[in-house]
N, C-alpha and C positions, 0 to 999 in steps of 0.2 A: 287506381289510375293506370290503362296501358302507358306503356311503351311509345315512342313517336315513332315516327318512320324512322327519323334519323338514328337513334339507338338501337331499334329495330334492324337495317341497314348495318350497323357498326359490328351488333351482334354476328351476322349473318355472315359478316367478313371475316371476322375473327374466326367463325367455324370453319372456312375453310382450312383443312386437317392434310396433312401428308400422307395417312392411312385413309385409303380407299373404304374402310368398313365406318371409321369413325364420320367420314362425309358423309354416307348414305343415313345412317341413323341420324344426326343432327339437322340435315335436308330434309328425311321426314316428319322430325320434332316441329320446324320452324311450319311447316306444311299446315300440321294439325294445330297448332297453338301459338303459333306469331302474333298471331292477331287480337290474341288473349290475354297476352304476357303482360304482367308490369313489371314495377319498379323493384320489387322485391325477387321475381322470379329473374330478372337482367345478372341482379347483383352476385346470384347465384351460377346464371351460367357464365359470367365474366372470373368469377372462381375456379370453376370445370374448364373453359378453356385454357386458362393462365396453363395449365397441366401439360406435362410432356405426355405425347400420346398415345404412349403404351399404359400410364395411367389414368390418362381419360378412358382407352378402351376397356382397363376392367373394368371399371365402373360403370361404364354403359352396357357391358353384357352383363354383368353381374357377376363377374367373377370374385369383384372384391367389394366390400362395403363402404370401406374410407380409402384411404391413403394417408399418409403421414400428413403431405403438404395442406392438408385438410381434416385432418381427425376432429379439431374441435366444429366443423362447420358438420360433416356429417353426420354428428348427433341433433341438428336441430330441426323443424318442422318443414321448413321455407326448402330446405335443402332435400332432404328426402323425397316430399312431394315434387320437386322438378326429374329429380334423378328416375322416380318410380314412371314420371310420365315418359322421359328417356327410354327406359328400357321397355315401353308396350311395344309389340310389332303390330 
């Protein structure tokens, strides 16, 4: 099941980032796949945003796999597959 607008919406607020790099790549996530997202893929980026932004940016370029605040979510399925869509340019 997607996403509603409203969550949708919530998300999209929340990605507003103080690093000028972290807003381009999440402005183009939500571009290509807003409208795809559910409930499991939400839960995920409400995780990745929770993040201070110097480590959401590793993440999103790939400099780093996990982060601490996250080490047990970054070994699982849901999690990877958003991350990997993250980082397509």
């Amino acid at each position: 099941m997607t996403l509603t607008n409203a969550e949708l919406y919530r998300l999209k607020s929340d990605a507003r980032r103080g690093l000028l790099e972290n807003d381009l790549i999440l402005q183009r996530f939500f571009e290509r796949y807003g409208a795809q997202l559910n409930a499991e893929d939400g839960k995920v980026l409400t995780q990745l945003l929770a993040l201070e932004d110097n480590d959401l940016m590793d993440l999103l370029i790939g400099r780093k796999d996990s982060v601490p605040a996250l080490e047990k979510e970054s070994q699982e399925a849901p999690f990877r597959a958003v991350l990997q869509k993250l980082r397509q340019k």
